[in-house]
N, C-alpha and C positions, 0 to 999 in steps of 0.2 A: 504493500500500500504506500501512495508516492504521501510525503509532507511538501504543506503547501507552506513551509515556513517561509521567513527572510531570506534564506541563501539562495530558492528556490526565483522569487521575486524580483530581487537585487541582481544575478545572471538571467535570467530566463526573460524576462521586459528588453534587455537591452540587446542581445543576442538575438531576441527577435523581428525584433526593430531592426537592426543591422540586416536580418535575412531580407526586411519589407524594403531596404533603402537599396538593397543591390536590386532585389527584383524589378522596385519601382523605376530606378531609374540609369543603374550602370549594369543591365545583362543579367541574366539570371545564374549566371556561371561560379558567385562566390556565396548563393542562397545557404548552399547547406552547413555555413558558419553557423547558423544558429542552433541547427541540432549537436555540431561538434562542440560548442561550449556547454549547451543544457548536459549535455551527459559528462559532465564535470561533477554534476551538483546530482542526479536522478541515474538511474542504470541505463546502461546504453538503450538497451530494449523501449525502455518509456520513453528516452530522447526522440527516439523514431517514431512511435506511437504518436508523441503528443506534436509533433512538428509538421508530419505528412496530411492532416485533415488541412492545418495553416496555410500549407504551400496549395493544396487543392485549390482554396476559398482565393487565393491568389490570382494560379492559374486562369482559373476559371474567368475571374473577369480581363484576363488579356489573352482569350481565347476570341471574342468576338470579334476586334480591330484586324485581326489576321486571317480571318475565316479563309478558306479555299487559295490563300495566297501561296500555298508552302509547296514544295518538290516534292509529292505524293511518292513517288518511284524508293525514293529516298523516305522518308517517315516513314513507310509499310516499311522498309528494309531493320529498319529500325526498332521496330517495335515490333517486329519476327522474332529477330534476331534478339533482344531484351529478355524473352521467355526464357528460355535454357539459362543464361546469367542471373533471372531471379529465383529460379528453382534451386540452382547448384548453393545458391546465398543462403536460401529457405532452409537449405537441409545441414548445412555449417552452422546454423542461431541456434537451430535443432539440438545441436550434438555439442556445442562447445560454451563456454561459461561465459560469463560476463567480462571478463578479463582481454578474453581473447577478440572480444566485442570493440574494446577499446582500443588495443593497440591496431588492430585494423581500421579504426575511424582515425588513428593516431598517425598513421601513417599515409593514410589515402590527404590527410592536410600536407602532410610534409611532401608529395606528391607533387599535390594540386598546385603547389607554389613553387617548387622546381620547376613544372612543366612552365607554369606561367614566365616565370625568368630566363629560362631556356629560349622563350618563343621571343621574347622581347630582345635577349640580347642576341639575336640573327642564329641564336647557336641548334635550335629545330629550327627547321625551315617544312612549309608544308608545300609538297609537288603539285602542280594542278595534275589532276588525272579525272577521265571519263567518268560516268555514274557506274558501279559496279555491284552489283546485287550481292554481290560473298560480301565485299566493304562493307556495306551496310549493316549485313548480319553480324560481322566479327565488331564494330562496332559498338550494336546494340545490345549485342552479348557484354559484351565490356562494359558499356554503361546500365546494363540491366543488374549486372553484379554490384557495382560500386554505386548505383542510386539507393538499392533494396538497403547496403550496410548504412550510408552517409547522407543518402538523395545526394550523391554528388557525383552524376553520370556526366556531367558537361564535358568534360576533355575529350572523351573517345570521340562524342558525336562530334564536338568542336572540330577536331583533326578530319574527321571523314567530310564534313560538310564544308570547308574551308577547303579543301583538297579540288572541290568539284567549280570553283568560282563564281560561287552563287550568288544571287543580287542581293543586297542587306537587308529586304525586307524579305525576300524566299528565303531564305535564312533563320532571317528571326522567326517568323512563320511555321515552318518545321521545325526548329525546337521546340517552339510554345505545340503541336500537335501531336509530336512524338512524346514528349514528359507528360503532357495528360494524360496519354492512355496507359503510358509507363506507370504513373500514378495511380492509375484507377485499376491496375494489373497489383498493382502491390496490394491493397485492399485486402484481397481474398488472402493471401500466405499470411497478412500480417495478423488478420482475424484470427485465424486457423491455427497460429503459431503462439497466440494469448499477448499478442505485442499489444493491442488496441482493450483497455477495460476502462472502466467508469472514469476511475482516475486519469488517464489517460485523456481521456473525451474531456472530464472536467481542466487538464490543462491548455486545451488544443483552446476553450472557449476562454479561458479566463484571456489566452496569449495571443487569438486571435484579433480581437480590436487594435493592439500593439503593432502587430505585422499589416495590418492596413493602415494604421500612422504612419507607421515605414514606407512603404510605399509609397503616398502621398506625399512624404518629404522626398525620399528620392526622384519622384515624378521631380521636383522642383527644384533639387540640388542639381538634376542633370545639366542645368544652363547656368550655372555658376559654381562649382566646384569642380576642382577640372580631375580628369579620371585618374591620370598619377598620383594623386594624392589621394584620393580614396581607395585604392588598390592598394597602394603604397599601406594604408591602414588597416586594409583587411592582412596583408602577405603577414604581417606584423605577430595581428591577430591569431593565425591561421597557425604560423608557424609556437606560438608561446603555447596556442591550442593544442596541438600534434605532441610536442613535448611534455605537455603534463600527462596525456590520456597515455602517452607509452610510458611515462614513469607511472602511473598510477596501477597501469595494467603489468607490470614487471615485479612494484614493492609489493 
């Protein structure tokens, strides 16, 4: 049974907020900060529980602005290919403890922010190439694994969908269509698997009006805060993050 104490409050508000201000307004690619700080303070399990209804009520309203705009060939491939990486996750939550929960969240940060500085400093470079249906899957497979533990599939599909030179709104488009269903795919195991209980639901409400502040302010930081320095504050973030959940998960 989760407490809804101060520690819970005092990370959990602000962590979600920070999820609503990337969403709202710099990309959706640094959202799952906010379940990797809540599972500082709650077990991994209810971090993901009480975070993924959030991200839904998110999605969901920048699911309209995009309708029918996305690379269908590409999002089907994607959300194929997703299945097998959330099953294989399913069956790892299954069988292995809490611990091992976190240093996998612990490390998919210290990851995510490699990858990021990698790309920035010329050192990956992504190829154009053709649309390719295996890409898609190997892809969605990779991000169906690492959303189910982190919600934090954004690199794989990043790399496949960059690769292909898409236009910025077919783009944004097919993320926002692929992570929904990827979303709504996670539902069922996380049900099934006891990730999702009262308490869980009671965090998602209490932290949901927070992560649409969030939002709303990042809607309107997006035109005066310039992106290096809000990235510059999540990498920060991300990285103090990764290292506590693998020291936590190790002592």
């Amino acid at each position: 049974m989760l407490e809804f104490n101060w520690q819970f409050f005092a990370v959990g508000i602000p962590a979600i907020m920070f999820a609503g201000i990337s969403k709202g307004g710099f990309g959706s690619g640094a959202a799952f900060v906010g379940g990797a700080v809540l599972a500082m303070v709650v077990p991994p399990g209810a971090a993901l529980g009480i975070v993924l209804p959030v991200l839904m009520v998110i999605d969901a309203a920048t699911l309209k602005p995009y309708w029918r705009k996305w690379h269908w060939p590409s999002a089907k491939g994607i959300i194929i290919g997703a299945l097998p990486g959330i099953v294989l996750a399913a069956l790892i939550y299954a069988y292995v403890n809490a611990d091992v929960f976190r240093l996998l969240i612990g490390v998919i940060c210290l990851a995510f922010v490699a990858y990021q500085l990698a790309r920035a400093r010329g050192w990956l470079s992504v190829r154009q190439m053709a649309f390719s249906r295996t890409g898609a899957w190997i892809a969605g497979g990779v991000a169906g694994f690492t959303s189910f533990i982190s919600h934090a599939g954004g690199p794989p599909v990043a790399v496949f969908l960059l690769s292909q030179g898409l236009a910025k709104t077919t783009y944004q488009a097919t993320t926002v269509i692929a992570f929904w269903a990827i979303n709504w795919i996670k539902v069922l195991p996380y049900a099934y698997l006891g990730i999702f209980g009262w308490d869980t639901i009671m965090g998602s409400v209490v932290l949901a009006p927070f992560a649409l502040i969030g939002a709303w302010v990042g809607v309107r930081m997006h035109h005066f805060v310039p992106e290096r320095l809000f990235f510059g504050l999540t990498y920060v973030l991300l990285v103090a993050t990764g290292v506590r959940l693998i020291w936590l998960a190790l002592t």
